[in-house]
Every structure is written in structure tokens, then in C-alpha cells.
PDB file of N, CA, C and O in Angstrom:
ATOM      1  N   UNK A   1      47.928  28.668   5.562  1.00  0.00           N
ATOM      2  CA  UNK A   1      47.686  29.199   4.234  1.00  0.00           C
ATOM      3  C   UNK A   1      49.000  29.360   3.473  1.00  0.00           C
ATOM      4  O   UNK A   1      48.955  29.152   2.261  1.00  0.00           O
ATOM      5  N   UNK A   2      50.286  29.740   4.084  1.00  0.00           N
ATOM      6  CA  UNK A   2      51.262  30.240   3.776  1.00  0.00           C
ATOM      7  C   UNK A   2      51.787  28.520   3.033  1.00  0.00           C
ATOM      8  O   UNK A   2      52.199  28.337   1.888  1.00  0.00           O
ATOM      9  N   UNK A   3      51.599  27.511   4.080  1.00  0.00           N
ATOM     10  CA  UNK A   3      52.029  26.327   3.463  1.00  0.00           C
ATOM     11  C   UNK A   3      51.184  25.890   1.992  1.00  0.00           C
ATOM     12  O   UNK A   3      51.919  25.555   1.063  1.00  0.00           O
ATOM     13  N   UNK A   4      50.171  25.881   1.820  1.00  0.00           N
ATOM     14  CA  UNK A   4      49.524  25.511   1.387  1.00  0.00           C
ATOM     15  C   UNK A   4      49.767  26.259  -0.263  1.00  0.00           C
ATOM     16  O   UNK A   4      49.341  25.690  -1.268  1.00  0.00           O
ATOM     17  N   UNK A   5      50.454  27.497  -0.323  1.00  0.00           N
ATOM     18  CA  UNK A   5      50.556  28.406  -1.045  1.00  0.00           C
ATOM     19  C   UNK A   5      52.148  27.735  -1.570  1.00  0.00           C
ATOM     20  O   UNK A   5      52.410  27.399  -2.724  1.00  0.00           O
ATOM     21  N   UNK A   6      52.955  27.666  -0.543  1.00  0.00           N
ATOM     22  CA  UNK A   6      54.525  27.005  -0.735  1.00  0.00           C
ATOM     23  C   UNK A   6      54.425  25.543  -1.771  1.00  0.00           C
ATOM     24  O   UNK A   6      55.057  25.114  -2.737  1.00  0.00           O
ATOM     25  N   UNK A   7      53.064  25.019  -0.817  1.00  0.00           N
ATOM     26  CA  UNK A   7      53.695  23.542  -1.826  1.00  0.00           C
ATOM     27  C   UNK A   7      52.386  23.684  -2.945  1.00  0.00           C
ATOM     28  O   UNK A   7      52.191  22.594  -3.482  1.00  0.00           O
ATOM     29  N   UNK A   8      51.885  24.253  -3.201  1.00  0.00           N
ATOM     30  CA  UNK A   8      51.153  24.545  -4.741  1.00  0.00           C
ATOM     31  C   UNK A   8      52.436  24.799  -5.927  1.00  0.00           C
ATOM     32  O   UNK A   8      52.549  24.369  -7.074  1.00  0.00           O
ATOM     33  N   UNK A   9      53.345  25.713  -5.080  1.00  0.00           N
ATOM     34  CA  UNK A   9      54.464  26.665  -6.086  1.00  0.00           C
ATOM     35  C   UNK A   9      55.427  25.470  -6.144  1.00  0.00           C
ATOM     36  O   UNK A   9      56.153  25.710  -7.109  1.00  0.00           O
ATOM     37  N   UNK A  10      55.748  24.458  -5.668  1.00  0.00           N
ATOM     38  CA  UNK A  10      56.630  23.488  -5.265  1.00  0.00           C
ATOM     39  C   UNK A  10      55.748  22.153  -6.218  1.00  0.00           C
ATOM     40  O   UNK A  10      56.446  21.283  -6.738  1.00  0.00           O
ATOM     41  N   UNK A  11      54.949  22.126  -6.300  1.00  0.00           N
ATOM     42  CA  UNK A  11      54.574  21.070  -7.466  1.00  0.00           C
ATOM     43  C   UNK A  11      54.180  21.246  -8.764  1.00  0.00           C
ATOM     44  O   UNK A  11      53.934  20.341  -9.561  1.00  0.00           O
ATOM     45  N   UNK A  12      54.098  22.921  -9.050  1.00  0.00           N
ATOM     46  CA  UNK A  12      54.335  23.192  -9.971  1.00  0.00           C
ATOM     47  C   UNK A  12      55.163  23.576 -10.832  1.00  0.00           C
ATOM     48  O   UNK A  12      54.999  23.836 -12.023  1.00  0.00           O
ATOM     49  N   UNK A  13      56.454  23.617  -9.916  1.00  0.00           N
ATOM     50  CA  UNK A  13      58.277  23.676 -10.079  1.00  0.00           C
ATOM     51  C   UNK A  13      58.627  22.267 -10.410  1.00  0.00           C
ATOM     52  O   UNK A  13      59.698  22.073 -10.985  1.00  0.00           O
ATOM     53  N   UNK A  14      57.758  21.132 -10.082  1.00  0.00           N
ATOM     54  CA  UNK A  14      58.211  20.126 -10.173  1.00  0.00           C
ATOM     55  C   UNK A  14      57.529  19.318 -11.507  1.00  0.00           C
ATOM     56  O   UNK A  14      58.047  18.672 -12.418  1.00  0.00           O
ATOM     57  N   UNK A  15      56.223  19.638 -11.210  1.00  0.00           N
ATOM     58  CA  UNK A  15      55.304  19.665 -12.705  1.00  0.00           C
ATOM     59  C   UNK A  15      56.352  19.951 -14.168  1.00  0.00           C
ATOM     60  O   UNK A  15      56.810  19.202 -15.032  1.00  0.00           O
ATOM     61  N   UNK A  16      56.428  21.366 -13.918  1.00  0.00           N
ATOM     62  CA  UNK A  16      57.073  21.828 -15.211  1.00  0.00           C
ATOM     63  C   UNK A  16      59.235  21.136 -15.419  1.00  0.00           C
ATOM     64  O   UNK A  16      59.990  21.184 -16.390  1.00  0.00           O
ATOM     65  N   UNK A  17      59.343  20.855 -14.667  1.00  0.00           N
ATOM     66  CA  UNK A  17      60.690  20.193 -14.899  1.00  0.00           C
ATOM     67  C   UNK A  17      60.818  18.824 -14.766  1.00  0.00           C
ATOM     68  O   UNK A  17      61.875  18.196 -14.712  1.00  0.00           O
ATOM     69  N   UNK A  18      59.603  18.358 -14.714  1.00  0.00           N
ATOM     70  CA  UNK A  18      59.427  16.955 -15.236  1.00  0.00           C
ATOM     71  C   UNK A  18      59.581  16.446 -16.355  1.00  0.00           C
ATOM     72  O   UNK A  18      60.074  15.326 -16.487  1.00  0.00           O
ATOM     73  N   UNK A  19      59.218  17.123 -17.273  1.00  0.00           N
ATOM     74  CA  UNK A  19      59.468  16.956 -18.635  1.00  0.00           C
ATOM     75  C   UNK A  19      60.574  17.573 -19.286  1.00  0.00           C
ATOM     76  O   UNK A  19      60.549  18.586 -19.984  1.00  0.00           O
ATOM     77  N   UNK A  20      61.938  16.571 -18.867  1.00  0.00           N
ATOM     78  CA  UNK A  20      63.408  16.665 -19.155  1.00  0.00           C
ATOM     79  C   UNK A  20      63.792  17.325 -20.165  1.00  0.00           C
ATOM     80  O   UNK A  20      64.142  16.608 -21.103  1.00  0.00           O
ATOM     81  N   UNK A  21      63.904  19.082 -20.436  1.00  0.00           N
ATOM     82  CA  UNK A  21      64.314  19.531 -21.445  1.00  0.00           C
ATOM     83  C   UNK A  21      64.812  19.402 -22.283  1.00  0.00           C
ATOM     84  O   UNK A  21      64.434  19.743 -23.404  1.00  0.00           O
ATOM     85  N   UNK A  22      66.784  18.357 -21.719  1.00  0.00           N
ATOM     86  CA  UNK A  22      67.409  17.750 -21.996  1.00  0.00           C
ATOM     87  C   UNK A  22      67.390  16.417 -23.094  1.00  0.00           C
ATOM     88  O   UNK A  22      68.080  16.090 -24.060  1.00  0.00           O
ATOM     89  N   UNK A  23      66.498  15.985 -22.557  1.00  0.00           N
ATOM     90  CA  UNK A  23      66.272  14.409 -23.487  1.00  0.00           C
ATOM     91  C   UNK A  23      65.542  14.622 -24.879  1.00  0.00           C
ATOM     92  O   UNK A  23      65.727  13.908 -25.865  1.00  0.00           O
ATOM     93  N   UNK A  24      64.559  15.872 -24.804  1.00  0.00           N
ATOM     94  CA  UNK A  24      63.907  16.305 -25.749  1.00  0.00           C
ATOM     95  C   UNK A  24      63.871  17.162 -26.924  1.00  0.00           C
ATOM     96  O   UNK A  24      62.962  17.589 -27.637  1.00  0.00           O
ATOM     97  N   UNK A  25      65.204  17.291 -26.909  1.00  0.00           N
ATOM     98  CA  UNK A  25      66.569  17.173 -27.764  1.00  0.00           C
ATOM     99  C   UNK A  25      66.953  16.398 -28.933  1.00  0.00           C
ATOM    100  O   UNK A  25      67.326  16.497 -30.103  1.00  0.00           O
ATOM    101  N   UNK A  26      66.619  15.439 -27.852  1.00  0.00           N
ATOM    102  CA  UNK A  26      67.678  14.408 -28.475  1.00  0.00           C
ATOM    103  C   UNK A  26      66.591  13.591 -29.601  1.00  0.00           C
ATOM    104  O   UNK A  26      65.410  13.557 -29.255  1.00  0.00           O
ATOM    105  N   UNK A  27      66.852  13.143 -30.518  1.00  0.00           N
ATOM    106  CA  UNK A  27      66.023  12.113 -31.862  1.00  0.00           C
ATOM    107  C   UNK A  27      65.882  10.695 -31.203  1.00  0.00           C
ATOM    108  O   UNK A  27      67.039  10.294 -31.080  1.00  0.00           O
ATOM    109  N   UNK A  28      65.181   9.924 -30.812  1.00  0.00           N
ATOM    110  CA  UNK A  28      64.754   8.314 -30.841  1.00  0.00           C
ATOM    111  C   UNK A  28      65.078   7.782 -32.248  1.00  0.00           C
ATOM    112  O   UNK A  28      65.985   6.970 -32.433  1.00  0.00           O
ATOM    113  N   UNK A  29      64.402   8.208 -33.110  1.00  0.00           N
ATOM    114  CA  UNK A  29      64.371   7.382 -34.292  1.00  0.00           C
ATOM    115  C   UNK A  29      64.430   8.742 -35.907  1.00  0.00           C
ATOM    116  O   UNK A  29      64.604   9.960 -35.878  1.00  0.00           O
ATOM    117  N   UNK A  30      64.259   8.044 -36.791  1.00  0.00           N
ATOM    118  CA  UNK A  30      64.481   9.431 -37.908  1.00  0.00           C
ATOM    119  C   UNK A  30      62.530   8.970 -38.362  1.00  0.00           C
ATOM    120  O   UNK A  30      61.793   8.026 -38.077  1.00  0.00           O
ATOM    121  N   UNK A  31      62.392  10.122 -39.094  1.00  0.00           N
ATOM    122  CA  UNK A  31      60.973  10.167 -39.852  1.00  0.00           C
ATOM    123  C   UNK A  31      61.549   9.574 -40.946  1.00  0.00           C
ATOM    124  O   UNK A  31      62.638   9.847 -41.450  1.00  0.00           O
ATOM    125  N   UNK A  32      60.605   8.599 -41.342  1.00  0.00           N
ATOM    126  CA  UNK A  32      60.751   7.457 -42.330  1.00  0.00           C
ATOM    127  C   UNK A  32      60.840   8.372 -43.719  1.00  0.00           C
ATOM    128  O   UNK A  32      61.624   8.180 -44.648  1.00  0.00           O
ATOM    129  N   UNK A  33      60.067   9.173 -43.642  1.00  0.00           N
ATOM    130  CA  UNK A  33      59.582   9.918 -45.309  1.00  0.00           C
ATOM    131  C   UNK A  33      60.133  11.069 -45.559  1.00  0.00           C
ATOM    132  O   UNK A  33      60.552  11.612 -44.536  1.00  0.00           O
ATOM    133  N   UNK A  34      60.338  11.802 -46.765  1.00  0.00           N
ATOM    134  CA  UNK A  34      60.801  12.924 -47.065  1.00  0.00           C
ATOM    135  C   UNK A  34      59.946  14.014 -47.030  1.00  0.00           C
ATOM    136  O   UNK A  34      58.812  13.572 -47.210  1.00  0.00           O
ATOM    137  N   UNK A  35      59.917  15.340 -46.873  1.00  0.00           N
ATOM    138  CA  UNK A  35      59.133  16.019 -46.751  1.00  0.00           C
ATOM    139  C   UNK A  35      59.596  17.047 -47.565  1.00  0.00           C
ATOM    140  O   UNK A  35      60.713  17.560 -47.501  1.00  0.00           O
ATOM    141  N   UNK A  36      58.257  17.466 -48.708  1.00  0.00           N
ATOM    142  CA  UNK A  36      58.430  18.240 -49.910  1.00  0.00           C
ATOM    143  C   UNK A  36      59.316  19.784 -49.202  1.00  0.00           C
ATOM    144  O   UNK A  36      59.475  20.044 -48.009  1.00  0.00           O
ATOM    145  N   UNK A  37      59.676  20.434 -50.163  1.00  0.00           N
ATOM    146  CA  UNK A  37      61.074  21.381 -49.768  1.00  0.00           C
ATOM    147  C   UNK A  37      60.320  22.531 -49.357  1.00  0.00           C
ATOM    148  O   UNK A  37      60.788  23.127 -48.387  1.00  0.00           O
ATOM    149  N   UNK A  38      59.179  23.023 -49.902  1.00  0.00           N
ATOM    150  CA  UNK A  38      58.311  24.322 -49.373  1.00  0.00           C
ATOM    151  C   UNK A  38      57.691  23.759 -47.759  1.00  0.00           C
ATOM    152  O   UNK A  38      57.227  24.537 -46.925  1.00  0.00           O
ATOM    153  N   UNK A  39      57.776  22.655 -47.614  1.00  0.00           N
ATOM    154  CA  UNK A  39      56.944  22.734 -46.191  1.00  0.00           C
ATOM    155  C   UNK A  39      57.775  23.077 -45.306  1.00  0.00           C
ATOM    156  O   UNK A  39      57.346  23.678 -44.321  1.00  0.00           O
ATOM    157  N   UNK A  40      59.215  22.778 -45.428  1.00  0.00           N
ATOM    158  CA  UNK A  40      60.232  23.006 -44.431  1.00  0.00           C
ATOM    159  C   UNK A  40      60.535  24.875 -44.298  1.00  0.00           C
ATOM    160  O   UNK A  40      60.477  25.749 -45.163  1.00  0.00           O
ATOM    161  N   UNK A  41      60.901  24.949 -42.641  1.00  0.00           N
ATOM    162  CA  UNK A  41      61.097  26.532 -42.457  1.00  0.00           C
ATOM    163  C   UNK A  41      62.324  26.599 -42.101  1.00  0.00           C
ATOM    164  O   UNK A  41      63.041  27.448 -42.632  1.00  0.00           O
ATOM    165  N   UNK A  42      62.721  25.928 -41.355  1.00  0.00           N
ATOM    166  CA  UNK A  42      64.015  25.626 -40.602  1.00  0.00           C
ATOM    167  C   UNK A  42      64.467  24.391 -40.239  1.00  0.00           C
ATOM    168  O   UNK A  42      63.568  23.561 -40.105  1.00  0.00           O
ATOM    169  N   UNK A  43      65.908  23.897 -39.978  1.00  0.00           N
ATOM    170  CA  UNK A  43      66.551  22.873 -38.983  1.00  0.00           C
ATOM    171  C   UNK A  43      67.356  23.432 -38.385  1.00  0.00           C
ATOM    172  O   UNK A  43      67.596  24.619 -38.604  1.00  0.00           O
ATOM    173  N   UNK A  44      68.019  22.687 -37.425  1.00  0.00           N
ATOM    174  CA  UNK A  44      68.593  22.249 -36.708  1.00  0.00           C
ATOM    175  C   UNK A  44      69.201  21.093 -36.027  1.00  0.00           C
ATOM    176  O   UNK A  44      68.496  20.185 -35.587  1.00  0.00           O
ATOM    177  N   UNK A  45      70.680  21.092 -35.907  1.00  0.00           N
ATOM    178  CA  UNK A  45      71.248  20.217 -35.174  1.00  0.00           C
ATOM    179  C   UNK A  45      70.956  19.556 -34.045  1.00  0.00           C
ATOM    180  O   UNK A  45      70.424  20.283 -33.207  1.00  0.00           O
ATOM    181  N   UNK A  46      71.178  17.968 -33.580  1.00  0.00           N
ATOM    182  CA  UNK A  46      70.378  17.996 -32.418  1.00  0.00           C
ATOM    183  C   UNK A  46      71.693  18.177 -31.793  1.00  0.00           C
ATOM    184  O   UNK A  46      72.556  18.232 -32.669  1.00  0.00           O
ATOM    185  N   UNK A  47      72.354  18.333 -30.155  1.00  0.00           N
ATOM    186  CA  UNK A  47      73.320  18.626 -29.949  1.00  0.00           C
ATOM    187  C   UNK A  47      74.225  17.192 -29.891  1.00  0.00           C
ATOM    188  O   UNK A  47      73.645  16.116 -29.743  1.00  0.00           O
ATOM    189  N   UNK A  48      75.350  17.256 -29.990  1.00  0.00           N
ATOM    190  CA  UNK A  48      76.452  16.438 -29.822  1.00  0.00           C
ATOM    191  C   UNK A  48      76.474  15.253 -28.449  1.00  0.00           C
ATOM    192  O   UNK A  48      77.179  14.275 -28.199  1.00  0.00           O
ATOM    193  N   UNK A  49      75.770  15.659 -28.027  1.00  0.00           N
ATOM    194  CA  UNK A  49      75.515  14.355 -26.510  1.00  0.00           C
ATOM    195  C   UNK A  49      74.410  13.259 -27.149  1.00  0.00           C
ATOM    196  O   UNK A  49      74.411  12.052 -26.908  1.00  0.00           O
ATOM    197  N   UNK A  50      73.533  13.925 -27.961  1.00  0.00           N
ATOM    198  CA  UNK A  50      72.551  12.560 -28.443  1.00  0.00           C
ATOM    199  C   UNK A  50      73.228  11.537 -29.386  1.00  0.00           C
ATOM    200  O   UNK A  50      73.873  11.851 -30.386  1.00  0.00           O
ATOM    201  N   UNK A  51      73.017  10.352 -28.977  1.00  0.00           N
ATOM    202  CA  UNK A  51      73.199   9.088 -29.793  1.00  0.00           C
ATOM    203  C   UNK A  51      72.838   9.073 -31.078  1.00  0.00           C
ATOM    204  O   UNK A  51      73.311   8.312 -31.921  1.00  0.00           O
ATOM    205  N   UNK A  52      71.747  10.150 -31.322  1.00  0.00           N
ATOM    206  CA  UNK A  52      71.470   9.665 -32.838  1.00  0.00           C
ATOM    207  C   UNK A  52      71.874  10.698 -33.693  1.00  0.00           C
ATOM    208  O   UNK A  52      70.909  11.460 -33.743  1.00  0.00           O
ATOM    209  N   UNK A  53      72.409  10.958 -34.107  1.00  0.00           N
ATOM    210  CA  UNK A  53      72.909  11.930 -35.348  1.00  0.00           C
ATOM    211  C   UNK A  53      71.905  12.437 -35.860  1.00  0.00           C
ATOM    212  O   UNK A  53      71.440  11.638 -36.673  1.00  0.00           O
ATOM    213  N   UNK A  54      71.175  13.595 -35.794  1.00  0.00           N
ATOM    214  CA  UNK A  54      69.860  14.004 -36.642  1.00  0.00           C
ATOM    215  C   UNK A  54      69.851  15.466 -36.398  1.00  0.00           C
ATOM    216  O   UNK A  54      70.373  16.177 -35.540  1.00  0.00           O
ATOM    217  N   UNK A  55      68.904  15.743 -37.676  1.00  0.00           N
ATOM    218  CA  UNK A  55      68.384  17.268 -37.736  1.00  0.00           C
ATOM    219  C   UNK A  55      67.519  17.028 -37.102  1.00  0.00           C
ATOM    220  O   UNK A  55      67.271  15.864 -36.787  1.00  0.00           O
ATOM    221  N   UNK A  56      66.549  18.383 -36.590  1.00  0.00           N
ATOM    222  CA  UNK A  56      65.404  18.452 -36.493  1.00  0.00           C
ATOM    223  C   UNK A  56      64.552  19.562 -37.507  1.00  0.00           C
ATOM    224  O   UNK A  56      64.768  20.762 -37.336  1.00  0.00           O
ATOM    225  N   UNK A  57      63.811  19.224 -38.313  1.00  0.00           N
ATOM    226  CA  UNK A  57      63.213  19.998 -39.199  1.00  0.00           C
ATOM    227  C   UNK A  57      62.114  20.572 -38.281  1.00  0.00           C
ATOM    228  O   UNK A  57      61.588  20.174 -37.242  1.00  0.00           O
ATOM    229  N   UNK A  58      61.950  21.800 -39.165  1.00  0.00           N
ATOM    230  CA  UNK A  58      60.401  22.415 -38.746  1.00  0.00           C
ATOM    231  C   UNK A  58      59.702  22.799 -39.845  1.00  0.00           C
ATOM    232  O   UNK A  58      60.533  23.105 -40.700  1.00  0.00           O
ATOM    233  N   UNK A  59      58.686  22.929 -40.226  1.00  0.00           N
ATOM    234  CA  UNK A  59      57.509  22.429 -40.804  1.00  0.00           C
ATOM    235  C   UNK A  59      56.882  24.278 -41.146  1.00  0.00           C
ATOM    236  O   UNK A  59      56.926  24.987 -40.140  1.00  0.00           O
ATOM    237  N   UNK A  60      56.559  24.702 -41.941  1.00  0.00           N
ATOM    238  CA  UNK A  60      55.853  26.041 -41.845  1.00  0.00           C
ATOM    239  C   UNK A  60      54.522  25.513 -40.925  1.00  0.00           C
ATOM    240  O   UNK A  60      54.119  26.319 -40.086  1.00  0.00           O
ATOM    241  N   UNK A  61      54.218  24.953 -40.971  1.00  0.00           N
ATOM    242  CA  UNK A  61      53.332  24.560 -39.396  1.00  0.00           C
ATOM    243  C   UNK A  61      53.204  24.169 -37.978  1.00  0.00           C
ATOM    244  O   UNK A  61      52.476  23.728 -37.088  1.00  0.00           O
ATOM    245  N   UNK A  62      54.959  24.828 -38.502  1.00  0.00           N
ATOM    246  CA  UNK A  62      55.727  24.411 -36.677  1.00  0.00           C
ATOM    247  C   UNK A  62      55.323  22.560 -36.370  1.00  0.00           C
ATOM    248  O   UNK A  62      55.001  22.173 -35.246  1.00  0.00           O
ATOM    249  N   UNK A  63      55.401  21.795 -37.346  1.00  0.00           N
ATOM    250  CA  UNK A  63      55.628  20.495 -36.753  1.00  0.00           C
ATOM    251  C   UNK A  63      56.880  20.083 -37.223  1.00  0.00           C
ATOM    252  O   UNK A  63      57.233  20.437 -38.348  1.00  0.00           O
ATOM    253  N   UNK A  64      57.819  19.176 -36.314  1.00  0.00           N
ATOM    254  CA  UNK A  64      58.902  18.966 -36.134  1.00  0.00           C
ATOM    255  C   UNK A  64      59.326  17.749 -36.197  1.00  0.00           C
ATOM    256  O   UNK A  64      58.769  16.865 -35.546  1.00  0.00           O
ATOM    257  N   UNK A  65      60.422  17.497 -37.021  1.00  0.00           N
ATOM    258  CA  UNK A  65      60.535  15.962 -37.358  1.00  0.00           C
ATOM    259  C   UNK A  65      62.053  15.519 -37.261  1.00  0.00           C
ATOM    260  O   UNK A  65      62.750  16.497 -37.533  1.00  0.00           O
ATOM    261  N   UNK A  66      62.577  14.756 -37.065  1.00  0.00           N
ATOM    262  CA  UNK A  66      63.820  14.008 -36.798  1.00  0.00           C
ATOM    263  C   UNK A  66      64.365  13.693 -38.203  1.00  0.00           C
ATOM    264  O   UNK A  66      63.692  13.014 -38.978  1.00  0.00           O
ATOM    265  N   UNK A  67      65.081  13.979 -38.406  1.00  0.00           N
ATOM    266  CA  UNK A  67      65.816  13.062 -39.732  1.00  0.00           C
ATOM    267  C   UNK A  67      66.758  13.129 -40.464  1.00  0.00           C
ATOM    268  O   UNK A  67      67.213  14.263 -40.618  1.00  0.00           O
ATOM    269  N   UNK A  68      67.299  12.219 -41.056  1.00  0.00           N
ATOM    270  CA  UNK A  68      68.678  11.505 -40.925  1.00  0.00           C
ATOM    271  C   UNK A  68      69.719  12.721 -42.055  1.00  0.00           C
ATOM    272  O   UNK A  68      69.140  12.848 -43.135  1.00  0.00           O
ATOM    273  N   UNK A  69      70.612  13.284 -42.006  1.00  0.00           N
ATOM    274  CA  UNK A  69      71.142  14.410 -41.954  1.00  0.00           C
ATOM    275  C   UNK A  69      71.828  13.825 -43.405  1.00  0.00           C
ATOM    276  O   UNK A  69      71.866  14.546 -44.402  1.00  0.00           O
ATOM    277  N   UNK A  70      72.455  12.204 -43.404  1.00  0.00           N
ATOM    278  CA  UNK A  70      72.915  11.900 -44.482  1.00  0.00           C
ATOM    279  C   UNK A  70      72.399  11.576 -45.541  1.00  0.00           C
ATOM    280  O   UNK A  70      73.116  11.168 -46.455  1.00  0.00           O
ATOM    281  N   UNK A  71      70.739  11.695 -45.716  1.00  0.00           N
ATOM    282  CA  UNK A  71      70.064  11.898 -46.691  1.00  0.00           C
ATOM    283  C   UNK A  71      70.186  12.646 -47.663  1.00  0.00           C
ATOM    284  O   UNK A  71      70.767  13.677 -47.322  1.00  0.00           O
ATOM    285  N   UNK A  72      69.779  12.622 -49.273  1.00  0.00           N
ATOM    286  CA  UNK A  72      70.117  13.321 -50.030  1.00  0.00           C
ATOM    287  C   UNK A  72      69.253  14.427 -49.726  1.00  0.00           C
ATOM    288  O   UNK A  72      69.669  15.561 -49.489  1.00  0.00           O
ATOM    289  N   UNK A  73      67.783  14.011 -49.737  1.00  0.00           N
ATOM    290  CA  UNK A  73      67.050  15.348 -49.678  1.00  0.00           C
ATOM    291  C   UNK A  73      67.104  16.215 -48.540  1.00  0.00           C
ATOM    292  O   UNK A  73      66.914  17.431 -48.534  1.00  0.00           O
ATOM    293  N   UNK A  74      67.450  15.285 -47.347  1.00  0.00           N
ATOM    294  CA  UNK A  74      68.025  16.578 -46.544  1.00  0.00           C
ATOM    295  C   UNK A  74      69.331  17.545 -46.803  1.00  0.00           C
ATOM    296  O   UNK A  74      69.380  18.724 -46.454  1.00  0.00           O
ATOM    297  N   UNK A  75      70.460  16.774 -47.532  1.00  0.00           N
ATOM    298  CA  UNK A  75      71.681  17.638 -47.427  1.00  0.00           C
ATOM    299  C   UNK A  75      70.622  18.983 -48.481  1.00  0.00           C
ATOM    300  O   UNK A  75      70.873  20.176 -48.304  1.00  0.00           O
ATOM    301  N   UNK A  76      69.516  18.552 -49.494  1.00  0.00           N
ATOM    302  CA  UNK A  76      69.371  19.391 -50.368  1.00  0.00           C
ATOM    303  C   UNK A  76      68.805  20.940 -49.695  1.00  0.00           C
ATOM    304  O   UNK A  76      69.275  22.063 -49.880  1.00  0.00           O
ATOM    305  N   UNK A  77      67.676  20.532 -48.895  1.00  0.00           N
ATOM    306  CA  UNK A  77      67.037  21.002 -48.437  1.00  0.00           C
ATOM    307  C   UNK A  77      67.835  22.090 -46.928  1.00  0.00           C
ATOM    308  O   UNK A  77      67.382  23.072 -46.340  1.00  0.00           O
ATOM    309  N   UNK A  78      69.162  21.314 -46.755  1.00  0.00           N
ATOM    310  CA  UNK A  78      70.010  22.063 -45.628  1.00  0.00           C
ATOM    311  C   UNK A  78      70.505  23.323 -46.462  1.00  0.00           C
ATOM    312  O   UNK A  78      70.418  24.503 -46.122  1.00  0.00           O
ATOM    313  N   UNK A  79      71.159  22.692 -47.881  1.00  0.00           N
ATOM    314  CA  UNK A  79      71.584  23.408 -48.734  1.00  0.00           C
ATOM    315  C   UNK A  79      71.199  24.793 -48.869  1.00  0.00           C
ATOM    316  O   UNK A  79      71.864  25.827 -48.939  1.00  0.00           O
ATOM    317  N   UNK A  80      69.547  24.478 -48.895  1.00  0.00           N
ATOM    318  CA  UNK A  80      69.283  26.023 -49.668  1.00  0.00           C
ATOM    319  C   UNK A  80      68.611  26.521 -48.454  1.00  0.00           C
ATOM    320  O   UNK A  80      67.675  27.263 -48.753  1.00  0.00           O
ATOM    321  N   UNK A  81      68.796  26.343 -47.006  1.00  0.00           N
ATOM    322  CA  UNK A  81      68.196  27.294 -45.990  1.00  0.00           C
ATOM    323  C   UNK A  81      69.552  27.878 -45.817  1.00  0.00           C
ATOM    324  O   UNK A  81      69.522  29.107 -45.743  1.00  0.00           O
ATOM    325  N   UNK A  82      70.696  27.359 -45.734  1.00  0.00           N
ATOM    326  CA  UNK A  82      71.923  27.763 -45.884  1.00  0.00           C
ATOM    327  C   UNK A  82      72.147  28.980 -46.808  1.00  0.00           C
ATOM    328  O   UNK A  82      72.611  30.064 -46.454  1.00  0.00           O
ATOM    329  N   UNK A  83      71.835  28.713 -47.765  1.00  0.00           N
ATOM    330  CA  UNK A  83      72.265  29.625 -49.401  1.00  0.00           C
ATOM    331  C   UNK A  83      72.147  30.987 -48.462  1.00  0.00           C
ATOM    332  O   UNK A  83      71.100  31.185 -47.846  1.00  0.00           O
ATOM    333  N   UNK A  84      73.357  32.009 -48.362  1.00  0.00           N
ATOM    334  CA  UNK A  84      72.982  33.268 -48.773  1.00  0.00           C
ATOM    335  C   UNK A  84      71.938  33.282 -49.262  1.00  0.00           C
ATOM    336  O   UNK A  84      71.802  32.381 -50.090  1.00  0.00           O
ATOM    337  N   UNK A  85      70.509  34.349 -49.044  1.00  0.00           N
ATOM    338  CA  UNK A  85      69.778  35.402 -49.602  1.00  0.00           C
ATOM    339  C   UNK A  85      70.207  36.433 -50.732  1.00  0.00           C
ATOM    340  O   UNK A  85      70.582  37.519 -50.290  1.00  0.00           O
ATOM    341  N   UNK A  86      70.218  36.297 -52.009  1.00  0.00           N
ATOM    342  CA  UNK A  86      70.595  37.420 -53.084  1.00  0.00           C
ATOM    343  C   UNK A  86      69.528  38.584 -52.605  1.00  0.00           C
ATOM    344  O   UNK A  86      68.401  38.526 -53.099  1.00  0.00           O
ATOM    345  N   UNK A  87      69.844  39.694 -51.617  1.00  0.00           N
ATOM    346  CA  UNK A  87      68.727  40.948 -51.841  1.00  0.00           C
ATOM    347  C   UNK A  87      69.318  42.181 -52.644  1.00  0.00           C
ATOM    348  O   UNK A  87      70.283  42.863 -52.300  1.00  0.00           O
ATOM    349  N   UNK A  88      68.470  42.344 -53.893  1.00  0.00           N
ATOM    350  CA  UNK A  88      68.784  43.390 -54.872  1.00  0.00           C
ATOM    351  C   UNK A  88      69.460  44.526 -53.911  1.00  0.00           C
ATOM    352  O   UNK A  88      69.174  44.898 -52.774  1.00  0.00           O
ATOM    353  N   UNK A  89      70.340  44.872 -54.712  1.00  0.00           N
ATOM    354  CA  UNK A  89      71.413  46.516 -54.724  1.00  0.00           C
ATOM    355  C   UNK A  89      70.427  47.549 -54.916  1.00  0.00           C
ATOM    356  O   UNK A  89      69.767  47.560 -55.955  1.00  0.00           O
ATOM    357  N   UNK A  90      70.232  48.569 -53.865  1.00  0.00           N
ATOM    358  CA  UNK A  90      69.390  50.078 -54.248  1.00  0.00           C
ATOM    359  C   UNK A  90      70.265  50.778 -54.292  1.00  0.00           C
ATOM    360  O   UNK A  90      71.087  50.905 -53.384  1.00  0.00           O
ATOM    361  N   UNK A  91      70.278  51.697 -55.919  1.00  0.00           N
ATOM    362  CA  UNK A  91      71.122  52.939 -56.162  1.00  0.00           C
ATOM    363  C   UNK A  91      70.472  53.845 -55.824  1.00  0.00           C
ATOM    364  O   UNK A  91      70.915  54.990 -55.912  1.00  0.00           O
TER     365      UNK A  91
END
């Protein structure tokens, strides 16, 4: 029983780190299209080891897209998640 219990926990250690954290990271290709400026919530950099130079956007619907950083509408759209927040002064 004790084995049987070991290698359940042992293929499900192996299950879940099958799917290379690492690589999934990284961009394959960029999203062909632009995506209007209210749908976006956030990006991010992919890190410096991937081949492809890309953000990764996120979507107010948490979907996530690859794309090409030297775009205009992305620098625009980096721009203003960037911007300081103006929050009014309370006297």
C-alpha cells in the first residue's frame, strides 16, 4: 500500500513538472493584431534567455498574448501602464 501511495505522489511530481515552466516564458511567435488599449491590464517582459524579444500582454480577461515590443501601439500602450497614477491631494 505504502508503494502504491509513493508512486501515485511520484507521477504526479512528474505530471506537474512536465510542463516546462521555463519554456513557457518564452514567445514562439508575436500576435499578428493589435489589441484595443482598454482590453489590456498588464505586460510584461519575457526574460532575457528567450530568443524572441516580446512582451507578454494580459487581457482584462486574463488572456495573454505575445507581442512585438517595437510596435507603435505597444510602446503606446506600455506607455500609459507605466504613467504614474495622478491620485488627488486630501487637505
Amino acid at each position: 500500500m505504502k508503494t502504491l501511495i509513493a508512486l501515485t505522489a511520484l507521477v504526479l511530481i512528474v505530471a506537474v513538472n512536465a510542463q516546462n515552466p521555463l519554456k513557457s516564458e518564452c514567445c514562439q511567435r508575436y500576435y499578428p493584431n493589435s489589441l484595443p488599449e482598454r482590453w489590456v491590464k498588464s505586460y510584461a517582459p519575457v526574460p532575457a534567455r528567450c530568443s524572441l524579444d516580446a512582451y507578454v500582454i494580459t487581457t482584462v480577461k486574463n488572456a495573454r498574448f505575445c507581442v512585438n515590443p517595437k510596435l507603435r501601439w505597444v510602446k503606446m500602450i506600455v506607455a500609459k501602464l507605466t504613467k504614474p497614477k495622478n491620485k488627488p491631494r486630501r487637505q
